[in-house]
C-alpha positions as CSV (number, residue, x, y, z in Angstrom):
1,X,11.5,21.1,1.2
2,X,8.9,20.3,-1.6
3,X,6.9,17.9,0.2
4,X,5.4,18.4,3.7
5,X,3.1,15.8,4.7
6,X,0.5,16.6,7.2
7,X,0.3,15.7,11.1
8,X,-2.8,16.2,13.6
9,X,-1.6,16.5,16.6
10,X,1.1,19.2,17.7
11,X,4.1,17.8,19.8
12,X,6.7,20.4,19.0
13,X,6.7,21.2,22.8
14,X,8.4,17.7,23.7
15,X,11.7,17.5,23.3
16,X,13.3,14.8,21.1
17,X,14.7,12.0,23.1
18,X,18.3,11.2,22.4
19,X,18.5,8.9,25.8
20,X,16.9,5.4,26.6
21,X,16.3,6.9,29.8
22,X,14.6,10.3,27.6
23,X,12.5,8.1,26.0
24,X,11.2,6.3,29.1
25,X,10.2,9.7,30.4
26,X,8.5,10.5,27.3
27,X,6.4,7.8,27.4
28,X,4.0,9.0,30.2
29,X,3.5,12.2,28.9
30,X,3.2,10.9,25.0
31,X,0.7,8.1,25.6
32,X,-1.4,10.7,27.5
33,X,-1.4,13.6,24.7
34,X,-2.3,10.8,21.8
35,X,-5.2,9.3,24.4
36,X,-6.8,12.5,24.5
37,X,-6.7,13.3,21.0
38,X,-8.1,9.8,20.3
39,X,-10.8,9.7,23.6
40,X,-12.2,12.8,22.2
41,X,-11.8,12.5,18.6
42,X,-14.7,10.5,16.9
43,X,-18.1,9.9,19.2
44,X,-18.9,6.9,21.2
45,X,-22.1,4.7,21.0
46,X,-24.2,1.8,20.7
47,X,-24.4,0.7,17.6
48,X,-20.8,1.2,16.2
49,X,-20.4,2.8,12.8
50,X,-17.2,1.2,13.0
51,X,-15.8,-1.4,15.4
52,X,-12.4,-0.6,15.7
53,X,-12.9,3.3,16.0
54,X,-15.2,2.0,18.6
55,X,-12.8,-0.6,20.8
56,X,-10.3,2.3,20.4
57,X,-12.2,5.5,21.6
58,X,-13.4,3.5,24.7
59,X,-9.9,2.3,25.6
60,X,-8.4,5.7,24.8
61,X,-11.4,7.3,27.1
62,X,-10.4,4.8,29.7
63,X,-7.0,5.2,29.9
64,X,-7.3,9.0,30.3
65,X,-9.7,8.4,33.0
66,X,-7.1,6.1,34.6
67,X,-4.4,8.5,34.4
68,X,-6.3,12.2,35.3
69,X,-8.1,10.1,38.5
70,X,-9.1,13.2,39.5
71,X,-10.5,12.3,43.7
72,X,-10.9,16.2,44.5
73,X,-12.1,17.4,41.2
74,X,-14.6,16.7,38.3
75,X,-13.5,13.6,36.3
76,X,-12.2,14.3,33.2
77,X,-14.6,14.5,30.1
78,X,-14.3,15.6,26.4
79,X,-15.2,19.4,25.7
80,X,-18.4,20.1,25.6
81,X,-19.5,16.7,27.2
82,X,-22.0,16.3,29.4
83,X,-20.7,12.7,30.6
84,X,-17.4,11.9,31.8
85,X,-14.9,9.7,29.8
86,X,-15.6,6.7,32.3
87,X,-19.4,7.5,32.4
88,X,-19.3,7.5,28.6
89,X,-17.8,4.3,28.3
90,X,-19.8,2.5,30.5
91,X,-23.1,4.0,28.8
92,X,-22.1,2.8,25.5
93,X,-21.1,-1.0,26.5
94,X,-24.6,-1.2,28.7
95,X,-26.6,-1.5,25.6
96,X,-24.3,-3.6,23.3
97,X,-25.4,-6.7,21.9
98,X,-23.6,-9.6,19.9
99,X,-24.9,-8.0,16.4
100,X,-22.3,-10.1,13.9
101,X,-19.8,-12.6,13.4
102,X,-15.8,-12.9,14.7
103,X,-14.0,-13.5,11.7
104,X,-13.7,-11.8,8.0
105,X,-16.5,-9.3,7.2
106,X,-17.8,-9.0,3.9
107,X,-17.6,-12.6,2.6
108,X,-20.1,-14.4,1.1
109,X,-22.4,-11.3,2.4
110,X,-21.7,-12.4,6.5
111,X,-21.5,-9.4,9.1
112,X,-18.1,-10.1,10.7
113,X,-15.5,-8.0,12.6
114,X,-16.6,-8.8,16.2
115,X,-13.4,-10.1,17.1
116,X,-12.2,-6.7,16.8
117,X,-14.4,-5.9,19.4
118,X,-13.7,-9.4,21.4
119,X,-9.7,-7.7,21.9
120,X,-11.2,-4.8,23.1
121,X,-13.3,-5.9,25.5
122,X,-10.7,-8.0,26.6
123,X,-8.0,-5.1,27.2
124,X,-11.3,-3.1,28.9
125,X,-12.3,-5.8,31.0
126,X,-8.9,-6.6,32.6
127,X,-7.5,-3.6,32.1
128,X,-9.5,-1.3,33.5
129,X,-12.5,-3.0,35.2
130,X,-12.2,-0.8,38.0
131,X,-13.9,1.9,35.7
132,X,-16.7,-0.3,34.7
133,X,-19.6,-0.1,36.5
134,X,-20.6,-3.5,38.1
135,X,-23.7,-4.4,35.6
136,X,-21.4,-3.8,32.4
137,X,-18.6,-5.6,33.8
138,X,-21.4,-8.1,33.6
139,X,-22.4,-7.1,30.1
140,X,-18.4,-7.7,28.8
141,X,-18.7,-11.2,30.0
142,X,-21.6,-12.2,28.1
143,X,-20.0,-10.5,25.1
144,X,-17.1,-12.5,25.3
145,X,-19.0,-15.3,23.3
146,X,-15.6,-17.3,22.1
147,X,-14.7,-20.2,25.0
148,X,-13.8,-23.1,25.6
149,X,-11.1,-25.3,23.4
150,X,-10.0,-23.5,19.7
151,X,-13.1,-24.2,17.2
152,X,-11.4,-25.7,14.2
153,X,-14.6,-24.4,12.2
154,X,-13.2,-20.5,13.1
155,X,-10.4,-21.2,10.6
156,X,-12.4,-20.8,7.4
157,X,-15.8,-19.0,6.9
158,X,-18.3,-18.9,3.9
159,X,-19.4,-22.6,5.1
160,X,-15.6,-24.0,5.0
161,X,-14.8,-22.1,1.5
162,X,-12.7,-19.2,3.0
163,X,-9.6,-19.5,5.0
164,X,-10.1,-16.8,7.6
165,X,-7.0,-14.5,7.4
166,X,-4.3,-14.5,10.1
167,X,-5.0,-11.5,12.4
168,X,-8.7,-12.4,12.6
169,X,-7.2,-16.1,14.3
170,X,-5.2,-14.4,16.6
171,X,-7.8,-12.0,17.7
172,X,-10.3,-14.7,18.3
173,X,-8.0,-17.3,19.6
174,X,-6.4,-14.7,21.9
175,X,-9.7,-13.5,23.0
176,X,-10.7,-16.9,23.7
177,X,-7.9,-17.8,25.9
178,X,-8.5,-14.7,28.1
179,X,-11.6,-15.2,28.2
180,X,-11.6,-18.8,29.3
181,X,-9.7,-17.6,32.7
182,X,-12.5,-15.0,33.4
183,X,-14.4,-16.0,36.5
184,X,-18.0,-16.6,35.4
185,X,-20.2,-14.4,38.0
186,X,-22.9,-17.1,37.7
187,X,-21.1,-19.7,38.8
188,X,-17.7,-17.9,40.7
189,X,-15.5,-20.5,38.9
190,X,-13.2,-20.1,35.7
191,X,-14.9,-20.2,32.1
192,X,-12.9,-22.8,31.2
193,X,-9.2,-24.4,32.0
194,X,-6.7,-23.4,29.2
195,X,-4.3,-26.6,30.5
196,X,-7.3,-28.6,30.3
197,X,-8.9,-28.2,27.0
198,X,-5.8,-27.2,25.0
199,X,-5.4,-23.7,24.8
200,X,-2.4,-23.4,26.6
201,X,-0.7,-25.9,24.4
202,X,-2.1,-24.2,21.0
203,X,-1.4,-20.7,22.2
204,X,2.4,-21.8,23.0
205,X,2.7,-23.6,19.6
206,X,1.3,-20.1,18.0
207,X,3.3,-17.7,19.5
208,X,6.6,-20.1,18.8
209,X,5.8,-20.5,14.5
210,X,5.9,-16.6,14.5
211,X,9.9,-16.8,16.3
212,X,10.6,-19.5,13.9
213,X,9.0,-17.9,10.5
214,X,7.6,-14.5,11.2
215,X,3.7,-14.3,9.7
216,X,1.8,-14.9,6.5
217,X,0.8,-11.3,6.5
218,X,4.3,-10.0,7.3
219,X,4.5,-5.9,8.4
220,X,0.9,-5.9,7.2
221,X,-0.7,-2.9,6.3
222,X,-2.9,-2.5,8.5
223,X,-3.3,-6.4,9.8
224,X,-0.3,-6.2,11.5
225,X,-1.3,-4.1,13.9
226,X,-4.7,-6.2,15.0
227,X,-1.8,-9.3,15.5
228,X,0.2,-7.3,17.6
229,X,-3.1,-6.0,19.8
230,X,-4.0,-9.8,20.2
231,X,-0.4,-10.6,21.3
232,X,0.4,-7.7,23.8
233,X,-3.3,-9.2,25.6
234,X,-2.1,-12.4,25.6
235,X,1.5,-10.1,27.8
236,X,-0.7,-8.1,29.9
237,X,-3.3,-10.5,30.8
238,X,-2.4,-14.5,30.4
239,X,-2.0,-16.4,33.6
240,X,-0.3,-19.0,32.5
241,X,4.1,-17.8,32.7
242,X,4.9,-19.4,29.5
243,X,2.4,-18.1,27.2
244,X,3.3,-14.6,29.3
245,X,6.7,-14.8,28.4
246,X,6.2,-16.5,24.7
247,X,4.2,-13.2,23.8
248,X,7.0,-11.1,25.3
249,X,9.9,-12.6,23.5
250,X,7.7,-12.0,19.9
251,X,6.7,-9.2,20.7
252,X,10.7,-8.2,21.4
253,X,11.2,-9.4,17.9
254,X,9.1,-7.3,16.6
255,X,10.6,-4.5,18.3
256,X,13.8,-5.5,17.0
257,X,12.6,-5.3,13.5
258,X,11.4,-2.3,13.9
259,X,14.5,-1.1,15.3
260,X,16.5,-3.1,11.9
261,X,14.5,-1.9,9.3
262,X,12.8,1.7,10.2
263,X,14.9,5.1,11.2
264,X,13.6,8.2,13.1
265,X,10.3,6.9,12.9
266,X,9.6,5.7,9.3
267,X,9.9,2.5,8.3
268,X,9.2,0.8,4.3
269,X,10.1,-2.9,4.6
270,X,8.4,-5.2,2.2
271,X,4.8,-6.5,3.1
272,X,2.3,-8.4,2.2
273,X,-1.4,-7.2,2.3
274,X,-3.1,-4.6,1.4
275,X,-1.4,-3.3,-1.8
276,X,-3.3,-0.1,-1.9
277,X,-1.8,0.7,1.4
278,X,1.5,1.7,-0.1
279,X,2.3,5.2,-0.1
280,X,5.7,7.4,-0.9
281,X,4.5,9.4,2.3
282,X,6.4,7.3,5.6
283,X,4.2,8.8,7.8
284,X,0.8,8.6,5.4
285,X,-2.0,7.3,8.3
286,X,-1.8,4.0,6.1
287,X,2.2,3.6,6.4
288,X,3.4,0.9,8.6
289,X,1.5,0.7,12.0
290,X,4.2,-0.9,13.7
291,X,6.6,2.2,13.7
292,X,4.1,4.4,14.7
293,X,3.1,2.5,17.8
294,X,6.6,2.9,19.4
295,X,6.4,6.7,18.8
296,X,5.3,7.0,22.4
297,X,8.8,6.5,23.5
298,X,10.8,8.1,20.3
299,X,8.4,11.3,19.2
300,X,8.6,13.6,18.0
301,X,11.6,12.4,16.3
302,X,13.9,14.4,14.2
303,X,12.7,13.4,10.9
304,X,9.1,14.8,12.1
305,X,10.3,18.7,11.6
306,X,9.4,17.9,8.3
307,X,5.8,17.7,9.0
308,X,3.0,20.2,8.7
309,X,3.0,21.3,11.0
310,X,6.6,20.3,12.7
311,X,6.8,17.7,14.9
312,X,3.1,16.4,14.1
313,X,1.7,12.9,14.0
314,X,-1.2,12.0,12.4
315,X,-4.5,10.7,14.3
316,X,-3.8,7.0,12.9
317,X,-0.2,7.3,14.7
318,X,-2.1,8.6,18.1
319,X,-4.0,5.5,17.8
320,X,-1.4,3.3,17.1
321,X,0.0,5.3,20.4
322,X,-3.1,4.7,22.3
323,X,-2.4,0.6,22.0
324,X,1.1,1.0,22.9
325,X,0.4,3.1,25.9
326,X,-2.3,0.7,27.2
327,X,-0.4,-1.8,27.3
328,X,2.6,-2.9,30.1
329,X,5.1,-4.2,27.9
330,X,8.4,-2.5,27.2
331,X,10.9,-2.5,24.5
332,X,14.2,-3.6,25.7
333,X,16.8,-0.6,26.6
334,X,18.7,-2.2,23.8
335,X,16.2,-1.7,21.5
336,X,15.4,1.6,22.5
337,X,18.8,2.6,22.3
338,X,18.8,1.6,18.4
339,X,15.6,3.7,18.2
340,X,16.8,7.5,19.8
341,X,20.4,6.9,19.3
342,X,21.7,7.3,16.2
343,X,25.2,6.7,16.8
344,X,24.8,3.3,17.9
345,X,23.2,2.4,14.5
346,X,25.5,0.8,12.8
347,X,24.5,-3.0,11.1
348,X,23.5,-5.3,8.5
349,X,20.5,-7.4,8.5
350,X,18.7,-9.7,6.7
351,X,15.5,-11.6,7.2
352,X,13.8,-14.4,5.6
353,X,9.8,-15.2,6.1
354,X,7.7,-16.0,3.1
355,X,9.7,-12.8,1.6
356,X,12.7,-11.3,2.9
357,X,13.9,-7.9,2.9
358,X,17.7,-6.9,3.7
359,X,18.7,-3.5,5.8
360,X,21.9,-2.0,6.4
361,X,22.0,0.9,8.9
362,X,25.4,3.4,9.3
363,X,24.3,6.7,12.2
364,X,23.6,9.0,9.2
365,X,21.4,6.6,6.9
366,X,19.5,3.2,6.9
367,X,19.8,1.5,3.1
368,X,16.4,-0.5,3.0
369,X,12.9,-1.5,1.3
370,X,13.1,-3.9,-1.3
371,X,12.0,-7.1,-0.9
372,X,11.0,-10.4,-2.6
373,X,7.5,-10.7,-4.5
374,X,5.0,-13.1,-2.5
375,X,1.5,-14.5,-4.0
376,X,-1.8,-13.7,-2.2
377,X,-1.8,-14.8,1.2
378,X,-4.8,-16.6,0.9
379,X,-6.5,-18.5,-2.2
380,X,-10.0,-20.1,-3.1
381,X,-10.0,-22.5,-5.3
382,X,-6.2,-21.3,-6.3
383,X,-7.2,-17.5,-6.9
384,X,-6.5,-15.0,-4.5
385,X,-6.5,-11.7,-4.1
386,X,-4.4,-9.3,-5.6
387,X,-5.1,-6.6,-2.6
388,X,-3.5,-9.7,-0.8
389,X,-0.6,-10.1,-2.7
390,X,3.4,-9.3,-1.2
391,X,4.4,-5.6,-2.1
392,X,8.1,-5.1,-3.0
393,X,9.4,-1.7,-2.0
394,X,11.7,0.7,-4.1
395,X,15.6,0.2,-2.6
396,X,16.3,3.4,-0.5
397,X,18.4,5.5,1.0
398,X,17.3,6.8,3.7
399,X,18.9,9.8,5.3
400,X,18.6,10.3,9.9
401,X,17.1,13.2,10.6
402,X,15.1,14.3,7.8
403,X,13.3,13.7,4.2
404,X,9.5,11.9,4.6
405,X,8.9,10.8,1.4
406,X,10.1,7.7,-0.6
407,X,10.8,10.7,-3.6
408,X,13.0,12.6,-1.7
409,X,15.7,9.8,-1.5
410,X,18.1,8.5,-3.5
411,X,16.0,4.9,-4.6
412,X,16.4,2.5,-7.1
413,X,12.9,0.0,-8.8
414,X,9.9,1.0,-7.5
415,X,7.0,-0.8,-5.7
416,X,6.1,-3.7,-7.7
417,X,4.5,-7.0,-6.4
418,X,6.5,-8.7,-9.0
419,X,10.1,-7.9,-9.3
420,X,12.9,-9.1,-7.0
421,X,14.9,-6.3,-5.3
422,X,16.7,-7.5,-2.6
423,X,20.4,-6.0,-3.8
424,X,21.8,-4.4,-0.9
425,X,24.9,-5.1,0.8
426,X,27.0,-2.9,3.8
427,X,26.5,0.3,3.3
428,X,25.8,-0.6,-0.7
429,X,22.6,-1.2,-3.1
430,X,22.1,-1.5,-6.8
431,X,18.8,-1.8,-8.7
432,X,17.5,-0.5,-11.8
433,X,16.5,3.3,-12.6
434,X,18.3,5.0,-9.7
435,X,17.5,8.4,-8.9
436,X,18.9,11.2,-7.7
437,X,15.9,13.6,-6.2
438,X,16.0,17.2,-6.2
439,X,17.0,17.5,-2.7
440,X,20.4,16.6,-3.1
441,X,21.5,18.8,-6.6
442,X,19.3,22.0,-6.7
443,X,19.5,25.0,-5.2
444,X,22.3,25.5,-2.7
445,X,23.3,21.9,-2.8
446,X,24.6,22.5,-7.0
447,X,28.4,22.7,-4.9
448,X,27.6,19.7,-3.7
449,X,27.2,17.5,-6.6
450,X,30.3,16.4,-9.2
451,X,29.3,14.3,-12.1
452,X,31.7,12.3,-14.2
453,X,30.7,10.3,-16.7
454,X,28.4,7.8,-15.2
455,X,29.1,8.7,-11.7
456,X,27.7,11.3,-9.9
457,X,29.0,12.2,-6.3
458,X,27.3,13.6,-3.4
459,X,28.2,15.4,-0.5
460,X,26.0,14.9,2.6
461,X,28.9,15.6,5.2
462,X,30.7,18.9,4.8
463,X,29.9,22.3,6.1
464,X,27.6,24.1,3.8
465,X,26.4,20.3,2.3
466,X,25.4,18.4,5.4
467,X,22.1,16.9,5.4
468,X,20.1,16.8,8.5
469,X,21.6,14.1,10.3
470,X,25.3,12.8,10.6
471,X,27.0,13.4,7.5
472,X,27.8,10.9,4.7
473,X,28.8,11.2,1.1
474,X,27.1,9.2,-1.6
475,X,29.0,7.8,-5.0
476,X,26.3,6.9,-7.6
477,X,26.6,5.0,-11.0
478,X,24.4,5.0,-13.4
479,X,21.9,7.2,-12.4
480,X,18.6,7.2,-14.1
481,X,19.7,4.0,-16.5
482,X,18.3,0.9,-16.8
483,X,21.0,-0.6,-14.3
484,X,23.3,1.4,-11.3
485,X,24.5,1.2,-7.7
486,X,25.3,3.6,-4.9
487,X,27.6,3.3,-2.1
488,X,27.0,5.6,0.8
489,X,29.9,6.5,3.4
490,X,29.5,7.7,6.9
491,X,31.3,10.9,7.4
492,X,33.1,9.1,10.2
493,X,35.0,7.1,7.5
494,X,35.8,10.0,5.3
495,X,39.1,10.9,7.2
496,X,38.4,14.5,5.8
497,X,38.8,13.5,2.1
498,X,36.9,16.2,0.2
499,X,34.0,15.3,-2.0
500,X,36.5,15.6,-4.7
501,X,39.1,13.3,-3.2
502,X,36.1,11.2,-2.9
503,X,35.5,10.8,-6.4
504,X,39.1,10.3,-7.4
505,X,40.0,7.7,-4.7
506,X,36.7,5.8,-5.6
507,X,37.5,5.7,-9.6
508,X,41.3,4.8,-8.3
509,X,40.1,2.0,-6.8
510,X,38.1,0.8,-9.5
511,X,40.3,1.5,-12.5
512,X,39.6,-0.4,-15.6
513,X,36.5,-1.8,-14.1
514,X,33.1,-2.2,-16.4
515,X,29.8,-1.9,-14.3
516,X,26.4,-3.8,-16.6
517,X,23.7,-5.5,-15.9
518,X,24.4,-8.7,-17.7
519,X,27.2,-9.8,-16.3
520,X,28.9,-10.3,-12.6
521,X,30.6,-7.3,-11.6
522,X,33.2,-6.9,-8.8
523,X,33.3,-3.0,-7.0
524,X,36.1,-2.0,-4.9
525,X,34.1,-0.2,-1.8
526,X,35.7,2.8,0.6
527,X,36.7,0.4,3.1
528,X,38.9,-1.9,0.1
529,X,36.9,-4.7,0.5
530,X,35.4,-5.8,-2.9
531,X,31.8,-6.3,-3.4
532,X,30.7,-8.7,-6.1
533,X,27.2,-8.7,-7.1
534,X,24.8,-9.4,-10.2
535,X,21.2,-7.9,-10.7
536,X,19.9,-10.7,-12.3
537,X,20.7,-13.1,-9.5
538,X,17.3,-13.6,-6.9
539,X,19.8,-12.6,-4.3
540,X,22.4,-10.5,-6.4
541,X,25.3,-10.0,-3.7
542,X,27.4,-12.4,-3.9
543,X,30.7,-11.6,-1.9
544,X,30.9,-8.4,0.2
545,X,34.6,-8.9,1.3
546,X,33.8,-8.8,5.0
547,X,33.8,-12.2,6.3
548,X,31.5,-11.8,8.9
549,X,28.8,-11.0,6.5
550,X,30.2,-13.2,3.9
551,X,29.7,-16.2,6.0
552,X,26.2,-15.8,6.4
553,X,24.3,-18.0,3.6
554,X,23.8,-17.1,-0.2
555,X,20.8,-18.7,-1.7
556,X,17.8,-17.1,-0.2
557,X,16.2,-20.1,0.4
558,X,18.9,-21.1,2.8
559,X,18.3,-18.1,5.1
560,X,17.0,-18.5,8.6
561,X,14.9,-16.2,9.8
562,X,17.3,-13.8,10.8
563,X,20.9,-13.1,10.1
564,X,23.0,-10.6,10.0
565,X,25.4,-8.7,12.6
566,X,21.8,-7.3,14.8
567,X,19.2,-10.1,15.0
568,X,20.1,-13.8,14.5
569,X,18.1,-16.9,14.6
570,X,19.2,-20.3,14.9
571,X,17.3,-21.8,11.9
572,X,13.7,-22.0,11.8
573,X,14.3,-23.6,15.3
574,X,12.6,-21.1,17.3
575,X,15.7,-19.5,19.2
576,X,16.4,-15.6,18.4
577,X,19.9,-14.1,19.8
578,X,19.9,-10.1,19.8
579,X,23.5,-8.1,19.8
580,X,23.7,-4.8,19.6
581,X,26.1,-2.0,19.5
582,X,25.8,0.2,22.1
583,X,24.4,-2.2,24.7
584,X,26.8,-5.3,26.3
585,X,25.5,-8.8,26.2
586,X,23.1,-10.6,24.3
587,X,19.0,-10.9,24.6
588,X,18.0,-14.6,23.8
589,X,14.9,-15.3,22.8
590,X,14.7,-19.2,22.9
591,X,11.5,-20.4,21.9
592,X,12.6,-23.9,20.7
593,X,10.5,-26.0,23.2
594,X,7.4,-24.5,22.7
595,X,6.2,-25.7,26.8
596,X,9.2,-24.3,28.0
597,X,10.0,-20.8,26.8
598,X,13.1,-19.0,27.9
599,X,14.0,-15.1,27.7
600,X,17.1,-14.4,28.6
601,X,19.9,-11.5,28.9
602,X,23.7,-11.5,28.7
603,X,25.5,-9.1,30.4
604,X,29.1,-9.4,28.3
């Protein structure tokens, strides 16, 4: 292996869960492993040198002191504390003051960020208030300085100039809803009623825009994951049913797409904001946060023996755990299943927000990234950002069980904010420049490789060839040229054919065929169906020869949300039906009345 990247924390002595039911036991044991790391990691007081760090060690602190409730001991404490966890927490509230502003720091030279503290308090105060001594119970209240009805003036800063960015609105909106249901201990009544001065009715309408058209900063690097905090608050803690169940249906979504477009714990899909958080490294601590919050139910996961050292995550995935764990809601078994079970893996997905991205997932490989090109999310006087801008991934091929790195798989393009790459069909991609990495030709694996002509061949299935996961072989044209394609086949299709019989059926089928970049060309795949497809199309497959994946809609713009055979929504309209593989039924997520929002499973 010629790239290990490095982890921080050890879990090689937890097995890898296979089993919905492993992973649910995991969970427990996970979420208590990453909190200590995190509780104990970075130090705790008033003033923060960073916000978040500081929301996140005192939650992490607290939910250790939650779970080791130690009644005929000492209460747990960091080595070499004098305090305990709780004791530290409380001590470090006690003096806080409200020292900046909620909303975008650094703007126009304002002092912002405190919303990031405004969710944690939040998840401390109804969370674990029975940790918090009585007078900083107090304290948190007075913090919580965003009440009443939403505060149209929160949605730019700089005096009206800047729009304020998407995860800071959640966080203070979210924040403000909670805390408008806090009773006030001055008065013994509620801060303010959420049916009463509109909260209820904007938090519903906000939670259904995401199930009819995702978010402006889609799988944000890191933004995303301040969203998702806000959200899982509104889960754990909103009184109200239907903004309870609103927040569970997206956040289900998002668990979905995690489940479409990520494999064994890595994940790649287009984003937009920040650029320079894009890395070849899946599990760099600036990867997508999304995937590494779930890793309390699927770590260490089998691609993670490829860490340094094996089966390690890194202290950004621990916190990422830490919010996860905190929090009550649970992926669906379904979901779960998709996550630790590879051999129920078998789809194709697309999804359309302000970008789009496409994913198609057999039990030894997921073929994703890509993506469309999106401006900055946000723009003063019609310039924006380009930190802000929509990063398009490199088109990969990305084996189960194994390989960390973007440059260890087979990939076509590259990142780019600019070009189009969404050419990926069933169990097929083309792009420009693919390669071929190391991996799969040097060394041992030279038997394992035929070239002919154009084509190369690879064999991922056979004994002596078989990659780390369930096997596939891998027929390539145009390697390394300005234009190419692959088609990957599980080994479970093979019938036994050796990689030679591979090659030789695959050029029977396409005999006399011409393969180029300027023009439409038509490929005969494994399964006899004929893909047709041209790069130079925005959405260059055109016919796959499967119907049910040929009646979904052509022109990206016509895509709803979600299509595909996995995840499909009904329009923009708000209503999200889940199928998968290896669980009966349907989950519906119907969010198309936005006062009256309905979850729902199927059991056939």
């Amino acid at each position: 292996m010629d790239y290990l990247p490095f982890g921080d924390i050890d879990l090689s002595a937890q097995p890898t869960p296979a089993t919905v039911s492993q992973a649910l036991a995991q969970r427990p044991v996970l979420s208590l492993i990453a909190a200590e790391r995190v509780a104990c990691d970075k130090p705790l007081s008033w003033p923060p040198a960073n916000k978040d760090d500081f929301a996140l060690t005192a939650i992490a602190k607290m939910y250790v002191a939650s779970v080791i409730n130690n009644h005929d001991g000492p209460p747990p404490r960091c080595p070499g504390h004098r305090l305990s966890l709780r004791e530290e927490v409380n001590d470090a509230i006690r003096p806080a003051t409200i020292d900046s502003q909620a909303g975008t720091d650094g703007a126009c030279g304002r002092t912002g960020d405190y919303d990031v503290l405004l969710k944690g308090y939040i998840r401390l105060y109804d969370g674990f208030g029975d940790y918090l001594d009585p007078d900083v119970r107090y304290r948190i209240v007075q913090l919580l300085d965003k009440r009443g009805p939403f505060d149209e003036t929160d949605e730019h800063v700089c005096n009206g100039k800047v729009p304020e960015s998407e995860n800071h609105l959640w966080m203070i909106e979210t924040s403000r809803y909670l805390t408008n249901q806090i009773q006030d201990p001055t008065t013994g009544r509620t801060i303010s009623d959420n049916a009463r001065n509109g909260m209820d009715a904007y938090m519903l309408t906000s939670l259904q825009n995401v199930l009819k058209g995702d978010f402006i900063e889609y799988n944000s690097r890191p933004y995303e994951r301040y969203t998702v905090d806000a959200i899982e608050n509104l889960y754990d803690y909103a009184q109200n049913a239907n903004v309870k169940t609103a927040a569970r249906m997206v956040l289900d979504y998002l668990a979905a797409k995690v489940a479409a477009s990520g494999s064994d714990g890595r994940r790649d899909p287009p984003y937009r904001r920040r650029e320079s958080h894009n890395h070849l490294d899946l599990f760099h601590s600036e990867a997508d946060p999304l995937a590494a919050r779930f890793f309390i139910y699927t770590a260490p996961t089998p691609a993670m023996r490829d860490m340094n050292p094996a089966k390690s995550v890194t202290i950004a995935a621990a916190q990422e755990m830490v919010l996860e764990a905190t929090s009550t809601y649970r992926p669906p078994d379904r979901i779960l299943d998709l996550w630790v079970n590879p051999a129920d893996r078998s789809f194709f997905q697309r999804f359309h927000y302000d970008g789009a991205e496409v994913d198609s997932a057999e039990p030894g490989f997921l073929i994703t990234g890509g993506g469309l090109p999106t401006g900055p999310a946000y723009t003063v006087l019609g310039q924006g950002a380009d930190e802000d801008r929509g990063v398009v991934e490199p088109v990969m091929l990305m084996p189960a069980g194994g390989l960390t790195s973007v440059s260890q798989m087979i990939h076509a393009g590259y990142a780019s904010p600019q070009q189009d790459q969404l050419c990926i069909g069933p169990d097929f991609a083309c792009g420009s420049e693919i390669t071929i990495p190391a991996w799969y030709t040097s060394g041992t694996r030279a038997k394992c490789v035929l070239r002919q002509g154009a084509w190369t061949y690879l064999d991922v299935s056979s004994s002596g060839c078989a990659g780390p996961g369930p096997g596939f072989d891998v027929a390539v044209y145009g390697a390394g040229r300005e234009f190419g394609f692959f088609e990957a086949v599980p080994a479970g299709k093979l019938n036994g054919a050796s990689l030679a019989d591979f090659a030789r059926q695959t050029l029977a089928r396409n005999k006399g065929r011409t393969f180029a970049l300027a023009s439409q060309n038509s490929y005969v795949a494994w399964g006899g169906n004929t893909i047709v497809f041209d790069a130079r199309d925005r959405q260059p497959i055109l016919k796959t020869g499967i119907p049910a994946i040929d009646s979904l809609p052509v022109p990206v713009e016509s895509w709803p949300l979600a299509a595909g055979t996995l995840i499909n929504s009904v329009g923009r309209s708000g209503r999200i039906v889940i199928t998968t593989q290896g669980t009966a039924g349907r989950l519906i997520l119907d969010d198309t009345h936005a006062t009256d929002p309905v979850r729902s499973e199927t059991s056939t």
